[in-house]
C-alpha positions as CSV (number, residue, x, y, z in Angstrom):
1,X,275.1,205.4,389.3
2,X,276.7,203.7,391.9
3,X,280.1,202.0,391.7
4,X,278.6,198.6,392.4
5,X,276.2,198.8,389.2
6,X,279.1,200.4,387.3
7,X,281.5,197.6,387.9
8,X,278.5,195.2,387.5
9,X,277.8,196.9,384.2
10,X,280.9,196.3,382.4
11,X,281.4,192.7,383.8
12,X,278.3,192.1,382.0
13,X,279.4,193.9,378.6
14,X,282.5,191.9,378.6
15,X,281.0,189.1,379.5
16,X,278.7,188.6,376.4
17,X,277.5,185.1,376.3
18,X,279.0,183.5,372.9
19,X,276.7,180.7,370.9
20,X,277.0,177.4,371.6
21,X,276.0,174.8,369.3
22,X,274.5,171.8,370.4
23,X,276.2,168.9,367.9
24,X,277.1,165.5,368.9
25,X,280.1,164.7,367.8
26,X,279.9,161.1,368.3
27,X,277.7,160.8,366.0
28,X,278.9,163.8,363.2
29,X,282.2,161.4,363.3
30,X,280.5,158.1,363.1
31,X,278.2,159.2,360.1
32,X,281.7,160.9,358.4
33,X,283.7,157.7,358.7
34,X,280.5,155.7,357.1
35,X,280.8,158.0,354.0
36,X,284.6,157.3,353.9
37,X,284.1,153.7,353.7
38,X,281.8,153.9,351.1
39,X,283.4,156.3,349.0
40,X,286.7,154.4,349.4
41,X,285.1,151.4,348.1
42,X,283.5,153.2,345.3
43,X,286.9,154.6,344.1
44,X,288.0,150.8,343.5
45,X,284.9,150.2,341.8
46,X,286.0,153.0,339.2
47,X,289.2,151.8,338.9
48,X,287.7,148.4,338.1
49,X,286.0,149.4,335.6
50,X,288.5,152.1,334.2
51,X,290.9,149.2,333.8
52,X,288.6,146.8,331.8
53,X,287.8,149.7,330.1
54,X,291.7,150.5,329.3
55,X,292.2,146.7,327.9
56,X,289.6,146.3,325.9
57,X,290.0,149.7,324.1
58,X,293.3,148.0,322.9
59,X,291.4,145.0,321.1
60,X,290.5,145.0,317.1
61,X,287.1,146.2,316.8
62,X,284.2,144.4,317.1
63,X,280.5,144.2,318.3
64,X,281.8,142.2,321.3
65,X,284.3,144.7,322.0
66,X,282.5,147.4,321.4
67,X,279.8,146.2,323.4
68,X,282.3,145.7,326.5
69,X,283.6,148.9,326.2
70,X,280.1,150.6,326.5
71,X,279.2,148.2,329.8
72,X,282.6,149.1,331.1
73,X,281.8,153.1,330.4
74,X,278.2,152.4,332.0
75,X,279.7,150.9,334.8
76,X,282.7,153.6,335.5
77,X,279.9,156.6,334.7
78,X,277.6,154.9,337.3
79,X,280.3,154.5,340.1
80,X,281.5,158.1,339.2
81,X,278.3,159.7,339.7
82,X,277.8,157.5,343.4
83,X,280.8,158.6,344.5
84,X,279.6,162.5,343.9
85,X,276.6,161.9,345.4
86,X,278.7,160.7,348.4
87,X,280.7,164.0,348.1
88,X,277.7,166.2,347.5
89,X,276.1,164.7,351.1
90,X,279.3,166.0,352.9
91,X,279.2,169.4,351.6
92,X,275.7,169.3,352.5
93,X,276.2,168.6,355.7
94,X,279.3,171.1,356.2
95,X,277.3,173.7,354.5
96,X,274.4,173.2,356.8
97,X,277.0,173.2,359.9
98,X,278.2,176.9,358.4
99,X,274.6,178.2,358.1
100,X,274.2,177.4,361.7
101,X,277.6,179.3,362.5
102,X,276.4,182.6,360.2
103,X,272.9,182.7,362.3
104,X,274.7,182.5,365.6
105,X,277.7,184.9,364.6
106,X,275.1,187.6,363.3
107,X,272.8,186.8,366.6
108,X,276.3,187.7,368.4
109,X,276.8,190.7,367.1
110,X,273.5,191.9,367.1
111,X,273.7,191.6,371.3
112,X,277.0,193.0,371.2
113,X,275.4,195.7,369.0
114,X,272.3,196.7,371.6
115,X,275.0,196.5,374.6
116,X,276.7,199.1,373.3
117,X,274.1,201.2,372.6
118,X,273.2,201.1,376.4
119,X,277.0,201.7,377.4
120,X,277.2,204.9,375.4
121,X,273.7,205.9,376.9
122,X,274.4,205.2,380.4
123,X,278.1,207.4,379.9
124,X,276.5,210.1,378.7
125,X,274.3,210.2,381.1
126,X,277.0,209.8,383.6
127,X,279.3,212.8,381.9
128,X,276.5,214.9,381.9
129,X,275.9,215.4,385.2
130,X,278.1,218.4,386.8
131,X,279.4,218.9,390.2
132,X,277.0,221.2,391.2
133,X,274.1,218.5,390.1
134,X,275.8,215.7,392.5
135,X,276.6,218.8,395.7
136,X,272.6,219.8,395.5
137,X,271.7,215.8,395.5
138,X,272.9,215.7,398.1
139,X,275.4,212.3,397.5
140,X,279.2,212.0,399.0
141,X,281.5,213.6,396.7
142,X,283.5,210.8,397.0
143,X,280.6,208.9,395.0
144,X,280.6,211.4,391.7
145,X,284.4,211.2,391.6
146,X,284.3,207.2,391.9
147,X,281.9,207.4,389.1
148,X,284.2,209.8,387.2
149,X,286.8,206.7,387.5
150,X,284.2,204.4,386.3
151,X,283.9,206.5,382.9
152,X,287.5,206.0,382.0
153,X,286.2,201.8,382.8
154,X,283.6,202.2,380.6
155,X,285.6,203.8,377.6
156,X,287.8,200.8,378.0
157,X,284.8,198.2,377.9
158,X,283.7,200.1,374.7
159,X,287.4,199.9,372.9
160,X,287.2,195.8,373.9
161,X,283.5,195.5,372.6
162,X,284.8,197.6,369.4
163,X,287.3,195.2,368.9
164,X,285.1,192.2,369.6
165,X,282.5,193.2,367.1
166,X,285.7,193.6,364.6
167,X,286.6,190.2,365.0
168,X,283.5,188.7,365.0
169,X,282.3,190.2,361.7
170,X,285.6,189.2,360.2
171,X,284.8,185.7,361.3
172,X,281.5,185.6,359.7
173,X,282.9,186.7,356.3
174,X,285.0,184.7,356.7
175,X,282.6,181.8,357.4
176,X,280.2,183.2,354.7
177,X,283.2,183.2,351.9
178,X,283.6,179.4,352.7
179,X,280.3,178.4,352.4
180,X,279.5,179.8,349.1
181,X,283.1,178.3,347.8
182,X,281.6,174.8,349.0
183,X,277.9,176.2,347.5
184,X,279.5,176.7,344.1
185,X,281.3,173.1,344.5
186,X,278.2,171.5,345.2
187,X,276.9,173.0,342.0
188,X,280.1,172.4,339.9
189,X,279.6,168.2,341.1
190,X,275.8,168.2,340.5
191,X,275.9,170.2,336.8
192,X,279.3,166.8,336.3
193,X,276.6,164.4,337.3
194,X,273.7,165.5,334.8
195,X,276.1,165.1,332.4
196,X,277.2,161.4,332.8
197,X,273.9,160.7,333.2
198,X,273.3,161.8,330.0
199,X,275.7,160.2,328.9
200,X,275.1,157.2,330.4
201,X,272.0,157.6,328.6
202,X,273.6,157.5,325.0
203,X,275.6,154.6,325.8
204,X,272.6,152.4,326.7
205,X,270.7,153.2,323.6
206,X,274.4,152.3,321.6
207,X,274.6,149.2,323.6
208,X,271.0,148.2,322.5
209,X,271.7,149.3,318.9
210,X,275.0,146.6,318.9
211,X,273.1,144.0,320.4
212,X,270.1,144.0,318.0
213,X,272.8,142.7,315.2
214,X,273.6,139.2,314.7
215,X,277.3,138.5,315.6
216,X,277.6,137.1,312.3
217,X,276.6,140.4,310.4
218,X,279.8,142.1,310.6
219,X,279.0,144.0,307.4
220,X,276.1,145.6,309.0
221,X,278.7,147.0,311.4
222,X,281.1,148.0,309.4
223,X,278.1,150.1,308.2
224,X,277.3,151.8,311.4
225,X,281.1,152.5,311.5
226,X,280.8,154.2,308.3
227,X,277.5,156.0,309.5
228,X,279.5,157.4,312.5
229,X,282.3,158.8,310.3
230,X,279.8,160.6,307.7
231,X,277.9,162.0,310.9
232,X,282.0,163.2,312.4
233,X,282.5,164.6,308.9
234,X,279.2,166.7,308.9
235,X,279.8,168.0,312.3
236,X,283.2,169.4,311.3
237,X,282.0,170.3,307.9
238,X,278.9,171.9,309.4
239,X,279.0,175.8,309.7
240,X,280.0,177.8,312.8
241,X,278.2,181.5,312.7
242,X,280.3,184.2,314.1
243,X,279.4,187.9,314.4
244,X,280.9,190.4,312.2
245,X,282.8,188.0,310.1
246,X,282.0,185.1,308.0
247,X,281.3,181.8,308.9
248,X,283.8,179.1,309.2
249,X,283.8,175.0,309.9
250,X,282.7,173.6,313.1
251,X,285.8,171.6,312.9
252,X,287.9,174.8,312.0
253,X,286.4,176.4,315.0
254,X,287.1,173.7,317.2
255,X,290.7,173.5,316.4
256,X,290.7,177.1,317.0
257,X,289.5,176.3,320.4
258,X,291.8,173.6,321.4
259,X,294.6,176.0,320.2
260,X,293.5,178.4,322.9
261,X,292.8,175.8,325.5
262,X,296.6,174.5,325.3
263,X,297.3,178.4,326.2
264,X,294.3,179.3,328.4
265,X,293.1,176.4,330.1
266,X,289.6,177.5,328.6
267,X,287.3,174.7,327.9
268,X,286.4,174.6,323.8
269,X,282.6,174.0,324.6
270,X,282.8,177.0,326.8
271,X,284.7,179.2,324.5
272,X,282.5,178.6,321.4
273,X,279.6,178.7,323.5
274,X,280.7,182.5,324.4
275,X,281.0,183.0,320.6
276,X,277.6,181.5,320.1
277,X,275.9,183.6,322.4
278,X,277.5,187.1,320.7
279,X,276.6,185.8,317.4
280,X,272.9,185.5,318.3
281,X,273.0,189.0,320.2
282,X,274.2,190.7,316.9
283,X,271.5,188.9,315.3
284,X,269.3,191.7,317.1
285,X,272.3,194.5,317.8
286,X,272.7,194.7,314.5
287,X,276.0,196.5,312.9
288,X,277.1,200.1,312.6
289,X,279.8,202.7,310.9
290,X,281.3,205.4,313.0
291,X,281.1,208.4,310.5
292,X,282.3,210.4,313.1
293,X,285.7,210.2,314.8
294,X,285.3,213.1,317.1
295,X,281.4,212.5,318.7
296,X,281.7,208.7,317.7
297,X,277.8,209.1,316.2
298,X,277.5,207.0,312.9
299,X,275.0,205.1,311.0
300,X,273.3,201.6,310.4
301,X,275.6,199.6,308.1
302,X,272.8,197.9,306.3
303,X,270.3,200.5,307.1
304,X,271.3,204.3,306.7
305,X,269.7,204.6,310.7
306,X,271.3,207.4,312.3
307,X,272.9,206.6,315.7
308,X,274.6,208.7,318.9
309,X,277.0,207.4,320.6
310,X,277.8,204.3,318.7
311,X,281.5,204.6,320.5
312,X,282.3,206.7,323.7
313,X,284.9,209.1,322.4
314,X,287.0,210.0,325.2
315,X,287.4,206.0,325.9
316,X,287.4,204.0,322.5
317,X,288.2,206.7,319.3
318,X,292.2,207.1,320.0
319,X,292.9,203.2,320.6
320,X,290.4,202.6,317.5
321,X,292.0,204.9,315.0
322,X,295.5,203.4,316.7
323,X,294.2,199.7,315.5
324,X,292.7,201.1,312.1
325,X,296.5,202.7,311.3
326,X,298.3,199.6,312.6
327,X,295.6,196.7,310.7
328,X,295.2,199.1,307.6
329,X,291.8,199.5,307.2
330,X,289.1,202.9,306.8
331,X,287.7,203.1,310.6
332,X,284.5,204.8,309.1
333,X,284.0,201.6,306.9
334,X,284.9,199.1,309.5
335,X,281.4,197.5,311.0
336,X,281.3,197.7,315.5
337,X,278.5,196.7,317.6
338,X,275.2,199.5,317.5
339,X,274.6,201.2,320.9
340,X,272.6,199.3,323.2
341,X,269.8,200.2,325.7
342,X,271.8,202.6,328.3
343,X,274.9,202.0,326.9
344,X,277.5,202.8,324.0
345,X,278.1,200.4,321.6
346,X,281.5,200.0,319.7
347,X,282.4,196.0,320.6
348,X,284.3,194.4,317.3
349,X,284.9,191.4,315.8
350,X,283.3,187.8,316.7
351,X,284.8,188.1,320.4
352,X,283.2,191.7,320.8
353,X,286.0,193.8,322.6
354,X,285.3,197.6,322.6
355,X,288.8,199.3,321.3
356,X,289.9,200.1,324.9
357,X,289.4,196.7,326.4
358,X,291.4,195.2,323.6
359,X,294.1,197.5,323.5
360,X,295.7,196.5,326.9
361,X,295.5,192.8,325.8
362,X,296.5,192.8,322.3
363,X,300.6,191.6,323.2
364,X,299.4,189.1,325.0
365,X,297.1,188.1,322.2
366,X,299.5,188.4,319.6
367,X,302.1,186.1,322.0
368,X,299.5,183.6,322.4
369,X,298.2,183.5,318.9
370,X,302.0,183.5,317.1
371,X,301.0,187.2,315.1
372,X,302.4,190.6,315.0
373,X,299.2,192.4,315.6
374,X,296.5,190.6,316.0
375,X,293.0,190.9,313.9
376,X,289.5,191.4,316.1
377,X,287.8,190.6,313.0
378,X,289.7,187.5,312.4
379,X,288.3,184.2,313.9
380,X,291.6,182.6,315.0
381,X,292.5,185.9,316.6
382,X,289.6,186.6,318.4
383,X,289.5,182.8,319.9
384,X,292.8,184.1,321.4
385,X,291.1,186.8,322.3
386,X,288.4,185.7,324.4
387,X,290.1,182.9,326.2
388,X,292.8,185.0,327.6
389,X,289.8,187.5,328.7
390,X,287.9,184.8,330.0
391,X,291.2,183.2,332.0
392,X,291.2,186.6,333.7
393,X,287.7,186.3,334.6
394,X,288.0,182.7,336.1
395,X,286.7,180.2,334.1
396,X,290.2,178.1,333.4
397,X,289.6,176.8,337.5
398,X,286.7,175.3,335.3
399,X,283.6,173.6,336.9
400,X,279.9,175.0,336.3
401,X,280.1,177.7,339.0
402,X,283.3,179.2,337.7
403,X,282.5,179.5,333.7
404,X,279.0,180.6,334.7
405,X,280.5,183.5,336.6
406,X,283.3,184.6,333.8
407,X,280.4,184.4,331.2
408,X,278.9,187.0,333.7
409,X,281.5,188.8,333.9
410,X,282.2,188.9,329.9
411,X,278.5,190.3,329.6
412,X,277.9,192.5,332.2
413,X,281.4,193.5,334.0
414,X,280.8,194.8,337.2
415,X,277.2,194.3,337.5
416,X,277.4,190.6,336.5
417,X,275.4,189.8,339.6
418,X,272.4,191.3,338.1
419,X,272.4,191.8,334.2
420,X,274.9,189.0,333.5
421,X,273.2,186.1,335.0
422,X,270.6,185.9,331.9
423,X,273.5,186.0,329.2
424,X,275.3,183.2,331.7
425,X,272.7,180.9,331.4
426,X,272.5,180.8,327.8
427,X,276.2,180.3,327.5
428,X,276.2,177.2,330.0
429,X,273.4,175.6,327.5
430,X,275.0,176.5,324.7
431,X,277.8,174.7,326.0
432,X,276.4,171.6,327.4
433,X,274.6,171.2,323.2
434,X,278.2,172.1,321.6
435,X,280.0,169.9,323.8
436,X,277.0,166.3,324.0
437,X,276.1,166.9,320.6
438,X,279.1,168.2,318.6
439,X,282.5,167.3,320.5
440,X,281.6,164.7,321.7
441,X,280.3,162.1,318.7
442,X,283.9,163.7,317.4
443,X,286.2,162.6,320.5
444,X,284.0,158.8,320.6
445,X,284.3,158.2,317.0
């Protein structure tokens, strides 16, 4: 290898051609500012119509009121959902901008990647040769010990391309991290939109309903204002299932849940929509006794069924017998979650904690909740519970995207990515019904 090539070599290895990106800027800029117009003039539209809104709220009631109030909430809900929309085209076009830095980043380092796979071969080649090799070549001796200085030259280009590669991997996690924070935004502003639409929805079909009476039959509408009181009184009257303990009022429930929210920042739809989804599991789970304390094996608590493993010992006995001591009740009469498919069982109460997940939290549930130790099986208690769980997991940044990924979480743990996402998804839609259908007609009454 002459010292020519050599020199030429590493000129080339540093020298690694970075992507460029063919934007026009001009344009990118123009098309930005267009979107800032129009979303600036949006924002006054909303504040329009959350003004009208505002006054007439303060008048008595009445159809024309009423009636005002739901064109003024069309209106705001309508400009709300453009000015997303405007939103949601900028992160489209910043996520597609990001894409096209990922595929040129990885393109990078995959050259850097194959250029130093031909540096190490071409120095081992080089150190591999011994003097003897070069004397019976017959080259200058002058040339093998050049070529000796270019090895030290080529360790250095290795320790720069090293470091390049470093940095350019950093960069794309970097870039990757960003896009799938502006991924889950996009997501968090599209699941807000369905929403208002929905509602948007239920006030037209109010709107038509006020309209069809006469102005003059204010009886009629005193009626409807009676019919919308009995319907708020059956929703909070109505039953809320919980597992492992006995049913309480939806409107018990949701005090419960605004109690927590106040100390959380948990959303009440979300947090009974967790409690909703373990109720139906245990519909199929079932419930067991541990009859042993040492093996944690038991039984079926309706059934007699024997079971292994109800409760891993060396994790969840100690803390569980600490509990039963402290609470006052017979451990081996006290009904836990059966053992699921590849895994122990063991969870208590309506939240489901297994003994050793609720021990480390239970001052901080008895802090939030006002108690000296606080009940699993008890519903008030295991609100607290869950919504300090679930803060830890994310979900008070609230959004779609972050209470999808705590109910995840809640589920499955560490392998939320793949056995949580199922569980998830029921949550979310149990939410979206408890929250249109139930809080809702409750807050609007």
């Amino acid at each position: 290898m002459t010292k020519s090539f050599t020199t030429l070599f590493i000129l080339l290895v540093l020298a690694i051609p970075f992507c460029t990106y063919a934007q026009s800027t001009d344009a990118v800029a123009r098309r930005q500012a267009e979107l800032q117009v129009e979303l600036d003039a949006t924002n006054k539209d909303i504040a329009h119509w959350a003004g009208i809104l505002a006054s007439k709220e303060n008048e008595t009631a009445s159809i024309s009121r009423d009636i005002a109030i739901l064109n003024a909430k069309i209106a705001e809900a309508k400009a709300t959902i453009k000015a997303k929309n405007i939103v949601i085209q900028q992160l489209g076009k910043d996520i597609g901008e990001k894409t096209t830095v990922i595929v040129g980043l990885n393109q990078k380092i995959t050259r850097q990647e194959d250029s130093l796979a031909e540096l190490i071969r071409k120095t081992n080649a080089l150190e591999s040769n011994s003097i003897a090799e070069f004397a019976l070549s017959g080259q200058k001796l002058s040339d093998f010990f050049s070529d000796l200085d270019s090895i030290r030259a080529f360790e250095r280009a290795l320790k720069q391309s090293f470091e390049s590669i470093r940095t350019t991997r950093t960069v794309t996690e970097t870039a990757k991290e960003t896009l799938t924070k502006r991924q889950d935004a996009e997501t968090d502003a599209r699941k807000t939109i369905e929403a208002e639409q929905r509602q948007i929805q239920k006030s037209e079909a109010q709107k038509k309903e006020l309209l069809a009476i006469s102005k003059t039959e204010e009886k009629t509408y005193k009626g409807i204002l009676g019919e919308r009181e009995k319907r708020a009184a059956q929703i909070r009257s109505a039953l809320f299932s919980l597992r492992d303990s006995a049913a309480i009022p939806f409107g018990t429930a949701y005090n419960y849940a605004l109690e927590v929210q106040k100390r959380t920042g948990i959303r009440p739809a979300f947090l009974l929509a967790i409690l909703t989804q373990e109720t139906n599991l245990g519909e199929n789970v079932g419930q067991c006794l541990v009859t042993n304390l040492t093996t944690g094996d038991g039984v079926g608590k309706n059934t007699g069924t024997p079971f292994k493993a109800i409760m891993k010992p060396t994790r969840d006995i100690l803390p569980f017998l600490s509990l039963s001591e402290r609470l006052g009740f017979d451990p081996k009469l006290k009904p836990v979650s059966c053992p699921q498919k590849g895994g122990y069982g063991g969870a208590m109460g309506p939240s489901q904690f297994i003994p050793s997940t609720w021990a480390p939290l239970e001052k901080r549930i008895a802090k939030a909740s006002g108690v000296s130790t606080p009940d699993p099986w008890i519903p008030r208690d295991a609100f607290f519970a869950s919504g300090i769980y679930l803060s830890d997991l994310g979900a008070d940044a609230g959004g779609y995207s972050a209470e999808s990924t705590a109910a995840a979480k809640y589920y499955a743990g560490s392998a939320w990515k793949t056995r949580g996402k199922t569980y998830a998804a029921n949550v979310m839609s149990h939410a979206t019904n408890i929250q249109e259908n139930m809080i809702d007609p409750l807050q609007n009454l």
